[in-house]
BATORNU-124561 format. One record per atom (N, C-alpha, C): residue in three letters; y, x, z. Coordinates in pm, whole numbers, plus 32768, in hexadecimal, padded with zeros to 4 digits. Last residue first. Layout:
<pators>
res/y/x/z
Ala/Y/X/Z $
...
</pators>
This chain:
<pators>
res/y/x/z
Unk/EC60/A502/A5AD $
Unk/EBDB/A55E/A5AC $
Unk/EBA9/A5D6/A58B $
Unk/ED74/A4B7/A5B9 $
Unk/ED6D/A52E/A603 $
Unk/ECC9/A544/A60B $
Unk/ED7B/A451/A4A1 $
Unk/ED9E/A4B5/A498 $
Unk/ED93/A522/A52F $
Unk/ECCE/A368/A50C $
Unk/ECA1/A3B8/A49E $
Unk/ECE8/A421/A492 $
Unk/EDE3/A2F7/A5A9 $
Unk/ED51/A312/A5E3 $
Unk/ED0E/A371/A588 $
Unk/EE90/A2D1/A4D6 $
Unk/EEA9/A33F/A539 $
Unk/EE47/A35E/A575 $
Unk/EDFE/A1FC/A430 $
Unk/EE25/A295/A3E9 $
Unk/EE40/A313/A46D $
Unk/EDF5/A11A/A522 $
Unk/ED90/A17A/A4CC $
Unk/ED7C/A1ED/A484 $
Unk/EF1F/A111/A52B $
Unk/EEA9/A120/A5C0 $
Unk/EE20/A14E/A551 $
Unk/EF7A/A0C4/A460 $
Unk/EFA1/A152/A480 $
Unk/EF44/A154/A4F6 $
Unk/EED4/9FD0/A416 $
Unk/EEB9/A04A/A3D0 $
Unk/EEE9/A0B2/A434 $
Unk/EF35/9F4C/A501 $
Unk/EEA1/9F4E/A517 $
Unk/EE7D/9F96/A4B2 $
Unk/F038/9F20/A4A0 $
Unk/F038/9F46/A525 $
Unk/EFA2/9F70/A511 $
Unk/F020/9E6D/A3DC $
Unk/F056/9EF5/A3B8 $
Unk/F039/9F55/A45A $
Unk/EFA9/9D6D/A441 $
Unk/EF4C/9DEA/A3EB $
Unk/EF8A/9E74/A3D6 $
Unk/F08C/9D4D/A4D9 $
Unk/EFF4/9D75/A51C $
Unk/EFBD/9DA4/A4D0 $
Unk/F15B/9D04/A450 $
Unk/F15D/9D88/A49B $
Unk/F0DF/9DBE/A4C0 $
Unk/F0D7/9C35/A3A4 $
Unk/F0F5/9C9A/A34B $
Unk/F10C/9D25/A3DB $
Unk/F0AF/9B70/A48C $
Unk/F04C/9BB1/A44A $
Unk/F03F/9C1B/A419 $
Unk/F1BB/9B20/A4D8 $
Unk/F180/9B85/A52D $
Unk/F0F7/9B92/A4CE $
Unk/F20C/9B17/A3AF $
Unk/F252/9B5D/A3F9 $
Unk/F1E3/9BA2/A461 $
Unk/F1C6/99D9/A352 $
Unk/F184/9A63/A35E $
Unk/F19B/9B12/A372 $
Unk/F294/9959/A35F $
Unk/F23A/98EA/A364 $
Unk/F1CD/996C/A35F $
Unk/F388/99C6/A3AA $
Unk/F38F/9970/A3F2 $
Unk/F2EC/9940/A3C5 $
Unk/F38D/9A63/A2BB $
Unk/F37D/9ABD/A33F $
Unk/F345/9A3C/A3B5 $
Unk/F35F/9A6F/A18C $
Unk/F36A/99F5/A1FF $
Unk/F321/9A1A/A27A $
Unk/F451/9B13/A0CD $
Unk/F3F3/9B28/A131 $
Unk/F402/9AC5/A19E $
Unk/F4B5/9AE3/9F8B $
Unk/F4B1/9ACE/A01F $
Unk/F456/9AD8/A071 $
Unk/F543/9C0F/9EAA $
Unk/F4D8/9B9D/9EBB $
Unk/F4E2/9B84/9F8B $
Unk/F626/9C25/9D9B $
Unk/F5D0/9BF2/9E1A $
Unk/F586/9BCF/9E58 $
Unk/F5AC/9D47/9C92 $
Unk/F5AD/9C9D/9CCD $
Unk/F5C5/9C7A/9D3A $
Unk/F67C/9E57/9CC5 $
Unk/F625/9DE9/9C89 $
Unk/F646/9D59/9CBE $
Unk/F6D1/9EFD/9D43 $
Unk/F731/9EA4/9D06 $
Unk/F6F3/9E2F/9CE3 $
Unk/F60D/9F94/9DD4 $
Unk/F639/9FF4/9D51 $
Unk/F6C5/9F8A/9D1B $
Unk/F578/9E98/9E3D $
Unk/F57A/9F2D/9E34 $
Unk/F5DD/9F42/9DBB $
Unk/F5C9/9D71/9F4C $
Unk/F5B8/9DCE/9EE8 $
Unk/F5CF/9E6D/9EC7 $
Unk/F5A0/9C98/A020 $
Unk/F598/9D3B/A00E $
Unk/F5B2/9D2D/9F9B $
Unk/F5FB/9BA1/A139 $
Unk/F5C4/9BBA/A0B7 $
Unk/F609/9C5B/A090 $
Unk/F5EE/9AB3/A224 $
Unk/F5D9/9B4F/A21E $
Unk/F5A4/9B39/A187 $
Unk/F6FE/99B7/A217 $
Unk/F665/99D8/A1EA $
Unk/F653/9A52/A1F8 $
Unk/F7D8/98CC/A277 $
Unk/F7C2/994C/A24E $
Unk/F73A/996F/A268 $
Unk/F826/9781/A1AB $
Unk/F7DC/97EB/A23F $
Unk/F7F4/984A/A20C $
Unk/F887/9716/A0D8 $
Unk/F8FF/973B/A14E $
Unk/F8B6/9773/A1EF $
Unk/F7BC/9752/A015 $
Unk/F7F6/969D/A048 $
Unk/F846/96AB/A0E5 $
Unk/F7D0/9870/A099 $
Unk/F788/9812/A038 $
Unk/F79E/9795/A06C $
Unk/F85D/99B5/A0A3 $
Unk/F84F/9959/A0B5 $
Unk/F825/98D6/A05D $
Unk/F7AD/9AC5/A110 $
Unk/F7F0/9A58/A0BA $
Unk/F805/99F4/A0DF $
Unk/F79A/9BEF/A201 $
Unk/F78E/9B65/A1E2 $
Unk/F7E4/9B14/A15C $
Unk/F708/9D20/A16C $
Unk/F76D/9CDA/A1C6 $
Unk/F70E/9C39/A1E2 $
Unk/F6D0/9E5A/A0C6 $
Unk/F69C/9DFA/A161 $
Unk/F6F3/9D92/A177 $
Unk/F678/9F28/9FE4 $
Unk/F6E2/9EE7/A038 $
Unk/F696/9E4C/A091 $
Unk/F602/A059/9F93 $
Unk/F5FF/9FCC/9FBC $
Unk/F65D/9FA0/9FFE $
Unk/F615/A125/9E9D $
Unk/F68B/A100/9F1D $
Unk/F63A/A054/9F0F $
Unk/F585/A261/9E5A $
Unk/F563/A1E4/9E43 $
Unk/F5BA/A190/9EA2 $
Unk/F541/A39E/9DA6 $
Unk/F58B/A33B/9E0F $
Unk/F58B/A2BA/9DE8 $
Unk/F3C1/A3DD/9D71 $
Unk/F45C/A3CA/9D52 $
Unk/F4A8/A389/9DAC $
Unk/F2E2/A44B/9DA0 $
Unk/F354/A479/9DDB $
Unk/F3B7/A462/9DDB $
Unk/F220/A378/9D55 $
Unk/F21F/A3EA/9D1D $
Unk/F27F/A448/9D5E $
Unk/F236/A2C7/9E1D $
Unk/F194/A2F8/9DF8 $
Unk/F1D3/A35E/9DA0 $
Unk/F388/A2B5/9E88 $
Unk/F30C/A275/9E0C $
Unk/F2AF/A2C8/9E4E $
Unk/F45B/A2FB/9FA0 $
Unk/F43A/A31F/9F14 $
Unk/F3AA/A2AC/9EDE $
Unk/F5A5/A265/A006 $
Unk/F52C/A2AD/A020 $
Unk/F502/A2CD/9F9B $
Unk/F686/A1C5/A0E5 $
Unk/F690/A229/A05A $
Unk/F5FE/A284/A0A4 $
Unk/F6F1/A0AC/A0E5 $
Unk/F6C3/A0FA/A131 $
Unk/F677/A148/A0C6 $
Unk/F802/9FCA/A16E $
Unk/F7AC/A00C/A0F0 $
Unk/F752/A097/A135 $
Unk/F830/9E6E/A1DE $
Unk/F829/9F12/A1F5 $
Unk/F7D5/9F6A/A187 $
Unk/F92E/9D73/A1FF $
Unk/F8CF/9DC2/A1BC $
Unk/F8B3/9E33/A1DD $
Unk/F976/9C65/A267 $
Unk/F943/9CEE/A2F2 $
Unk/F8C8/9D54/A285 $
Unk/F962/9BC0/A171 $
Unk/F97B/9BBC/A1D5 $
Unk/F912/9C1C/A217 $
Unk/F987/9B41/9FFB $
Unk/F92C/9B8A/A04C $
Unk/F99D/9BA9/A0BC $
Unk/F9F1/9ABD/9F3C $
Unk/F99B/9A7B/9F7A $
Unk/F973/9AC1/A021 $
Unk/FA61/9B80/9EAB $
Unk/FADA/9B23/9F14 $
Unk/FA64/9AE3/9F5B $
Unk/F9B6/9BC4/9DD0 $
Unk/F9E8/9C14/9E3D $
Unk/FA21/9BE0/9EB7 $
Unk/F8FC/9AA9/9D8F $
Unk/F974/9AF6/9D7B $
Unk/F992/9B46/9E07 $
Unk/F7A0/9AB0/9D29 $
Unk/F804/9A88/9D88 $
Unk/F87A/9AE7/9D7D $
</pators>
């Protein structure tokens, strides 16, 4: 998808498994004239995130690791 596609982008500067810097970017595209939550890393590929059809799932498992790692870490 072309740069122009993309709408309310945000980048967000972190690192790899090994340490390296790594810039995800966050926004919406647009596709057959909706706008879509879609990411990519480093420049790469796009890819879309169908927030709308597993969104609240994807928060709940991420939500129900850091509730497990933080539990395990205050034993």
């Amino acid at each position: 998808m072309a740069e122009e596609d993309w709408r309310m982008v945000r980048t967000i500067r972190t690192r790899d498994t090994a340490g390296h810097p790594v810039e995800i970017t966050v926004g919406l595209v647009l596709v057959d004239g909706q706008p879509e939550p879609a990411m990519r890393v480093d420049g790469g590929p796009t890819v879309l995130l169908p927030l709308h059809q597993v969104g609240g799932e994807l928060l709940a498992a991420i939500r129900q690791m850091l509730m497990d790692w933080y539990t395990r870490s205050q034993s």
